[in-house]
Structure formats: structure tokens, C-alpha cells
BAVO-839835 format. One line per field, with one value per atom (N, C-alpha, C, O): residue number from 1; atom name; x, y, z. Coordinates in Angstrom, 2 decimals. Example, Ala and Ser with C-alpha at 12.3 -4.5 7.8 and 13.67 -1.06 7.14 Angstrom:
<pts>
num = 1  1  1  1  2  2  2  2
atome = N  CA  C  O  N  CA  C  O
east = 13.19  12.30  13.20  14.24  12.85  13.67  12.90  13.41
north = -5.69  -4.50  -3.30  -3.32  -2.25  -1.06  0.03  1.14
up = 7.80  7.80  7.80  8.46  7.08  7.14  7.87  8.04
</pts>
This chain:
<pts>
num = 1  1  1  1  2  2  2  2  3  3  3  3  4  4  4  4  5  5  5  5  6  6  6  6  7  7  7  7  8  8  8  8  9  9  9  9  10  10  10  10  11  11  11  11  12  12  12  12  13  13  13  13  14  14  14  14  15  15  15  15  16  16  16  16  17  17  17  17  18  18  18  18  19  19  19  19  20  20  20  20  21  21  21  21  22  22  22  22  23  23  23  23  24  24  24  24  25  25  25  25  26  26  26  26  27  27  27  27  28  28  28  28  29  29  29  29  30  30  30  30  31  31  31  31  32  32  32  32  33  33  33  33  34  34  34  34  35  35  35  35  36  36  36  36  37  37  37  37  38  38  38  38  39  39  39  39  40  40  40  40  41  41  41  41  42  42  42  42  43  43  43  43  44  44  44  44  45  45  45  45  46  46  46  46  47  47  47  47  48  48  48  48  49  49  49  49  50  50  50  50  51  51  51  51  52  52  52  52  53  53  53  53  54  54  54  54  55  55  55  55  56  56  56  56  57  57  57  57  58  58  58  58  59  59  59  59  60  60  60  60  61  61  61  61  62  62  62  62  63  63  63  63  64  64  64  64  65  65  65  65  66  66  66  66  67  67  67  67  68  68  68  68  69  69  69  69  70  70  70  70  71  71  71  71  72  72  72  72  73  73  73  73  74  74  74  74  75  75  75  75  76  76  76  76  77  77  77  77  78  78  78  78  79  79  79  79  80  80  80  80  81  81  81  81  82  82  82  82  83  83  83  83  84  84  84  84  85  85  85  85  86  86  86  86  87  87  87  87  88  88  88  88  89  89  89  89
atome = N  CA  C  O  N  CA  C  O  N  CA  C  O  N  CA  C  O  N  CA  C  O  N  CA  C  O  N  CA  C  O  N  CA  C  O  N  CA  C  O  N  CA  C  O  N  CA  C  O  N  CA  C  O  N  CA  C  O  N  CA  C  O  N  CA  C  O  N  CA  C  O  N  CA  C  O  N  CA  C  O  N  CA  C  O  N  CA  C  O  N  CA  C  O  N  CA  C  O  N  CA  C  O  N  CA  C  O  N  CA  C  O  N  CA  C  O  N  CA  C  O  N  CA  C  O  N  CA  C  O  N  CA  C  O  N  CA  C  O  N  CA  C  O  N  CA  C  O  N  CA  C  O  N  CA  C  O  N  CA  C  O  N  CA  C  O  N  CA  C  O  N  CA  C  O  N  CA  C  O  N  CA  C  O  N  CA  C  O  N  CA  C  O  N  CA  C  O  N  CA  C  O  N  CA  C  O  N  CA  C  O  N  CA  C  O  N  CA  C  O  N  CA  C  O  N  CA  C  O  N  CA  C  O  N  CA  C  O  N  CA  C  O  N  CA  C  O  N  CA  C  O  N  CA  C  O  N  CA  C  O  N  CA  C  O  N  CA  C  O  N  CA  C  O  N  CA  C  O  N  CA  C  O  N  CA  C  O  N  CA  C  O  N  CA  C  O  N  CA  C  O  N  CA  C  O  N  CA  C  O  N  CA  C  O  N  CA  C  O  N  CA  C  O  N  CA  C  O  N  CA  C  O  N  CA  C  O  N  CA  C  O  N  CA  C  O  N  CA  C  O  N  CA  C  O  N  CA  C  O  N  CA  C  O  N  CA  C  O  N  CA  C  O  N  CA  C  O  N  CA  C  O  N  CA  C  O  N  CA  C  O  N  CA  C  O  N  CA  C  O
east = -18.26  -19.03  -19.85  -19.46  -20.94  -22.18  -22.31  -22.22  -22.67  -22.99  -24.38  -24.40  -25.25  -26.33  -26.93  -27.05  -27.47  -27.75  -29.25  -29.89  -29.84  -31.30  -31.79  -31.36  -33.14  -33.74  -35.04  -35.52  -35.93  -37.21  -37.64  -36.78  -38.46  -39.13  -40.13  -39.99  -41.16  -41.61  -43.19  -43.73  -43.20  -44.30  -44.08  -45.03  -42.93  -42.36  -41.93  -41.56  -41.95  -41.87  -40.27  -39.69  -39.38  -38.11  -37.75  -38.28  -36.65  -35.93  -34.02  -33.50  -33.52  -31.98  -31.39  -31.85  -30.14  -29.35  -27.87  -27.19  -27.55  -26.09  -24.77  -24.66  -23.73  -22.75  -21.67  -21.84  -20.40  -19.17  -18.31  -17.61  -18.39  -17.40  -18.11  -19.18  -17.17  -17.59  -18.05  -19.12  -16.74  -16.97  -18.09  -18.96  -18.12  -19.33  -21.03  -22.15  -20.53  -22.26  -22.22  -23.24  -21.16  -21.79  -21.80  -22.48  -20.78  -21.34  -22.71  -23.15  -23.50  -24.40  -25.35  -26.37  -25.62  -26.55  -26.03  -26.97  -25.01  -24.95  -25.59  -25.84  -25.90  -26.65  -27.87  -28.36  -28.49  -29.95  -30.39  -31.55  -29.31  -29.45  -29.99  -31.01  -29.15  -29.23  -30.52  -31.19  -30.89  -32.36  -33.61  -34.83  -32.86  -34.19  -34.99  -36.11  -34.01  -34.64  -34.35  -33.68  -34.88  -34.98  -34.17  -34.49  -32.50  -31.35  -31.48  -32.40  -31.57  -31.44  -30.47  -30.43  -29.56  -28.32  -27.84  -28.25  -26.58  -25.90  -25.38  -24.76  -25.60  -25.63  -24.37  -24.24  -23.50  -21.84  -22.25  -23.31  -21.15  -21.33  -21.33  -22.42  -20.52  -20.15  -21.88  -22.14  -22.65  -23.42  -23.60  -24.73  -22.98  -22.23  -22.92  -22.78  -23.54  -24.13  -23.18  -22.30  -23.88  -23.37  -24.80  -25.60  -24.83  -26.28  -26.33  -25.22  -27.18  -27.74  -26.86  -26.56  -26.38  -25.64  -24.63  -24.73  -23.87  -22.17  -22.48  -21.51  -23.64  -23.89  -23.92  -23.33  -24.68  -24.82  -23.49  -23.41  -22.52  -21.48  -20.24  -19.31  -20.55  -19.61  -20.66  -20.05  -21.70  -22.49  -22.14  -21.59  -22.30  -21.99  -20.70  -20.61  -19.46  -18.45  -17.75  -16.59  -18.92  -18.72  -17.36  -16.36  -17.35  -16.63  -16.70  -15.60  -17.64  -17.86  -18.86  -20.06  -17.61  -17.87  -19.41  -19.56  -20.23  -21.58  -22.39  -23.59  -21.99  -23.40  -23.78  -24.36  -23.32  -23.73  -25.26  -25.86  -25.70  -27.33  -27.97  -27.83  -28.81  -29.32  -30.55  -31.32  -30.97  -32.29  -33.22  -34.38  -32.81  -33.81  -34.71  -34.38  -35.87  -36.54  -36.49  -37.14  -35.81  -35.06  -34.04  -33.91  -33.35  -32.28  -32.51  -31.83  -34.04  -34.61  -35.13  -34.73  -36.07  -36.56  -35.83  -36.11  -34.80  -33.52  -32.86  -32.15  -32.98  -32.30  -32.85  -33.86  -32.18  -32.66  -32.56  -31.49  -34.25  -33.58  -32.53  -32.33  -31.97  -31.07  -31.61  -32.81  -31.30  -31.50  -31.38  -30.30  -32.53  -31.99  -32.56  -33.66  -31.50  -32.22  -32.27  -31.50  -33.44  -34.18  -33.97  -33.61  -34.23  -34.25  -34.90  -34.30  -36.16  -36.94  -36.45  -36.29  -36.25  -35.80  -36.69  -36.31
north = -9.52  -9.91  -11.15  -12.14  -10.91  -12.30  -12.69  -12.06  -14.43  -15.20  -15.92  -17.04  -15.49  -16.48  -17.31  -17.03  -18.69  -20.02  -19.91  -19.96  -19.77  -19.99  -21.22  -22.11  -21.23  -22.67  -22.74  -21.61  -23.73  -23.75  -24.11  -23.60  -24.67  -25.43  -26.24  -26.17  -27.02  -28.55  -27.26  -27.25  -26.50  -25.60  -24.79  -24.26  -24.72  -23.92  -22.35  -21.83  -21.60  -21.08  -20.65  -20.92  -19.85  -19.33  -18.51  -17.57  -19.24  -18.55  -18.02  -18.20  -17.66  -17.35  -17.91  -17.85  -18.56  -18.50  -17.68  -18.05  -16.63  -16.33  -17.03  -17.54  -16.84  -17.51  -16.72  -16.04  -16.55  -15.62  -15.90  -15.01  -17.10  -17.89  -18.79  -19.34  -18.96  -19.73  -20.87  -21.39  -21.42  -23.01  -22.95  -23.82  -21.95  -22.10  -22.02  -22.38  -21.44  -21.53  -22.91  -23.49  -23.31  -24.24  -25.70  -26.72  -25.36  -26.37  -26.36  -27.46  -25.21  -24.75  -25.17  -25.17  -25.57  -25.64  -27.48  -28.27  -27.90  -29.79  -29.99  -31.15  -28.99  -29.29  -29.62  -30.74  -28.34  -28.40  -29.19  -29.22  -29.98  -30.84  -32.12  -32.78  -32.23  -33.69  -33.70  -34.73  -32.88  -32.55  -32.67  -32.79  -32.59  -32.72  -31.20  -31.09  -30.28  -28.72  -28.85  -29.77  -27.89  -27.35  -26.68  -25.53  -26.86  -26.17  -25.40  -26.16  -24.17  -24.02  -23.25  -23.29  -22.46  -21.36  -21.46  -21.98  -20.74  -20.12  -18.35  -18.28  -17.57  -15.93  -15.67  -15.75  -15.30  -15.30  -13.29  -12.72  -12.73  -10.74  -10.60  -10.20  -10.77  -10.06  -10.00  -9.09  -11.19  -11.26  -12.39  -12.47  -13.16  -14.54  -15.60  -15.61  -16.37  -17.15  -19.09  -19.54  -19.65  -21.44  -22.10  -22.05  -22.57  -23.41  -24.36  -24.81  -25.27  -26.27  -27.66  -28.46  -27.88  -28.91  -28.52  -29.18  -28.04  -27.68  -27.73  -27.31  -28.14  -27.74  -29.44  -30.08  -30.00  -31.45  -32.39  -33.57  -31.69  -32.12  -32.02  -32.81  -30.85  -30.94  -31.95  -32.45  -32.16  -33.05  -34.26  -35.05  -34.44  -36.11  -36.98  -38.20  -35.73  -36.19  -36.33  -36.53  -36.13  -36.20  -35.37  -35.97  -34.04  -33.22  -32.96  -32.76  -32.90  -32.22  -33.86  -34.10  -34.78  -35.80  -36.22  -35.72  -36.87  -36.99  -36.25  -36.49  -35.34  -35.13  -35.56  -34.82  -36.90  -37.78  -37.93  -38.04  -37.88  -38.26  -39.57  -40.60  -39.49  -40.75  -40.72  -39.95  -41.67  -41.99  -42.64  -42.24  -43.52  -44.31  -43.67  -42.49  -43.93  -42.78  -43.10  -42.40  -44.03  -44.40  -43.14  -42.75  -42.59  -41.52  -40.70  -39.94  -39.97  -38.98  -38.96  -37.92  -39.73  -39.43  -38.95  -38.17  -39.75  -39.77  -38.35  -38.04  -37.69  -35.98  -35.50  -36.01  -34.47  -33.02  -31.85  -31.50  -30.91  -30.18  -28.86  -28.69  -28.08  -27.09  -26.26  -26.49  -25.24  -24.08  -23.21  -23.20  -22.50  -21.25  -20.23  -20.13  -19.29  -17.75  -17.71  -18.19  -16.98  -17.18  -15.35  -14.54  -14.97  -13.78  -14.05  -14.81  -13.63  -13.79  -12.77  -11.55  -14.02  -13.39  -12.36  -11.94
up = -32.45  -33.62  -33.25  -32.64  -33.69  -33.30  -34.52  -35.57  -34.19  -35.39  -35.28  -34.78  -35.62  -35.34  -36.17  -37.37  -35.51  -35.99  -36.03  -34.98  -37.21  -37.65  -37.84  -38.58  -36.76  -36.66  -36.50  -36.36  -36.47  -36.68  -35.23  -34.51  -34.54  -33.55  -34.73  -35.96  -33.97  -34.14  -35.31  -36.41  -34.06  -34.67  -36.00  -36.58  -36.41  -37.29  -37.22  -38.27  -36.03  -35.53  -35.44  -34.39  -36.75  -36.76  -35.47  -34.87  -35.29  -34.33  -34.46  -35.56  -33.80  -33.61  -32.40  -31.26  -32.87  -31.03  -31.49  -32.45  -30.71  -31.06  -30.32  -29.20  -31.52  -30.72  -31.00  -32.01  -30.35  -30.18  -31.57  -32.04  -32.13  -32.78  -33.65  -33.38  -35.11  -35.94  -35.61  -35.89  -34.70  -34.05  -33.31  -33.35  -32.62  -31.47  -32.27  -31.91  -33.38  -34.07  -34.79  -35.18  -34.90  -35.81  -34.43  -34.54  -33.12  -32.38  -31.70  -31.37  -31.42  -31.59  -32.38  -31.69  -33.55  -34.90  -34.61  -34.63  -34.41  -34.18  -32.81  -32.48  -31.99  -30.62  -31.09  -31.07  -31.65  -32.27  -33.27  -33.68  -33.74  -34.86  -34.01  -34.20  -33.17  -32.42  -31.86  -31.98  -31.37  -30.56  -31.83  -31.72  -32.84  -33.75  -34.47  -34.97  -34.30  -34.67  -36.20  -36.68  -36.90  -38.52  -38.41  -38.70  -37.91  -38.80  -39.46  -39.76  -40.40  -41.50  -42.12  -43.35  -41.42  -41.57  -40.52  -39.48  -40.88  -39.74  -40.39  -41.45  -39.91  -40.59  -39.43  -38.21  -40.69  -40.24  -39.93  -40.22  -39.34  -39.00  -40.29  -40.68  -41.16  -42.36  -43.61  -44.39  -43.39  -43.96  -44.67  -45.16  -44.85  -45.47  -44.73  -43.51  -45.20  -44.83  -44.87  -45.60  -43.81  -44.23  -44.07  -43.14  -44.95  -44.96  -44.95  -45.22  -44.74  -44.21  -44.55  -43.67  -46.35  -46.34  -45.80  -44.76  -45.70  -45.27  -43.77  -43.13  -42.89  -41.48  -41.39  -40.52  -42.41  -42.04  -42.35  -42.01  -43.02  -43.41  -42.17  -42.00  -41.42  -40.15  -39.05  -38.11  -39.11  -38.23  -38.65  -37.89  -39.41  -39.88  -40.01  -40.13  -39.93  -40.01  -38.55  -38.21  -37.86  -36.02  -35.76  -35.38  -35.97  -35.85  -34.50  -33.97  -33.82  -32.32  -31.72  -31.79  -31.11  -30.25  -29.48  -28.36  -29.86  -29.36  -30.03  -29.95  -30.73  -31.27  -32.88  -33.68  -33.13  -34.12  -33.79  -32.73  -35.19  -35.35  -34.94  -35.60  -33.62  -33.60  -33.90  -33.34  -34.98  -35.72  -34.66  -34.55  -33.98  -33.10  -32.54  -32.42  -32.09  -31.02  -29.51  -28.73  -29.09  -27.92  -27.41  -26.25  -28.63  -28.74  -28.74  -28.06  -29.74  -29.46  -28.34  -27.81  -27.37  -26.33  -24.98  -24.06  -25.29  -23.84  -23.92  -22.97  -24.67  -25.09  -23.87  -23.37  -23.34  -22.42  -23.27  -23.78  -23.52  -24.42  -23.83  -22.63  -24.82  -23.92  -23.63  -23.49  -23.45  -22.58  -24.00  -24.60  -24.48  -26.07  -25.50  -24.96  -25.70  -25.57  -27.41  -28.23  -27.55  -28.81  -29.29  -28.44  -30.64  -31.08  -32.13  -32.89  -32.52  -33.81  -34.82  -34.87  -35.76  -37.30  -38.11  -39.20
</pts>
């Protein structure tokens, strides 16, 4: 069963990344958060969606170590972005 994490680029340009596992989409969607992407779901198999606050709510509560939000643009710049295999929505 795949879970995929719906996100934007800078262009606006929707995209998908899949992940095996709940945890893994939503550590997934705190990767892309940190990098600065348009989050906007995560689309569970069943059809069931987690959206965007409940995504910023496991981000913020630094659930998954380092990838707390850094505002500075010192923080944004120093990022490498990752590696996404992409699937248009």
C-alpha cells in the first residue's frame, strides 16, 4: 500500500512523493516542509486524507529530530535539496 505526500514547488507546479508507511509520509512531507515546499496533504491507500494542520502539528512538535522549521534565510540557504521522484496529481 502507497501513501502519497502532495506538494507544490516555488512555481506552483503539484506534485506527489510516495512513501511505504504512515511515518514515512509524514517524515517525508517534514523533509519538504523544511526545504520550504507547499505541503498540502498526505493521501493515506484507503482514501483518507491528513492535511496540512495535523502535518504542521507533527512538524512543530519536532517529532522527527532536525527537521524543526528554520525561519532565518541563513537556514534556508544552507539546505541541500533532496532527491523527489515526482508523480503528477
Amino acid at each position: 500500500m502507497m501513501w502519497h505526500v502532495v506538494f507544490a514547488e516555488c512555481d506552483g507546479r503539484v506534485l506527489s512523493r510516495a512513501a511505504r508507511s504512515r511515518d514515512s509520509a509524514i517524515q517525508v512531507a517534514c523533509e519538504l516542509l523544511s526545504q520550504a515546499y507547499d505541503v498540502r496533504r498526505i493521501l493515506e491507500p484507503n482514501g483518507i486524507s491528513i492535511e496540512r494542520p495535523e502535518l504542521d502539528e507533527h512538524f512543530d512538535e519536532g517529532r522527527f529530530p532536525g527537521l524543526r522549521r528554520d525561519t532565518s534565510s541563513a537556514g534556508r540557504a544552507s539546505r541541500m535539496p533532496i532527491e523527489l521522484e515526482t508523480v503528477t496529481e
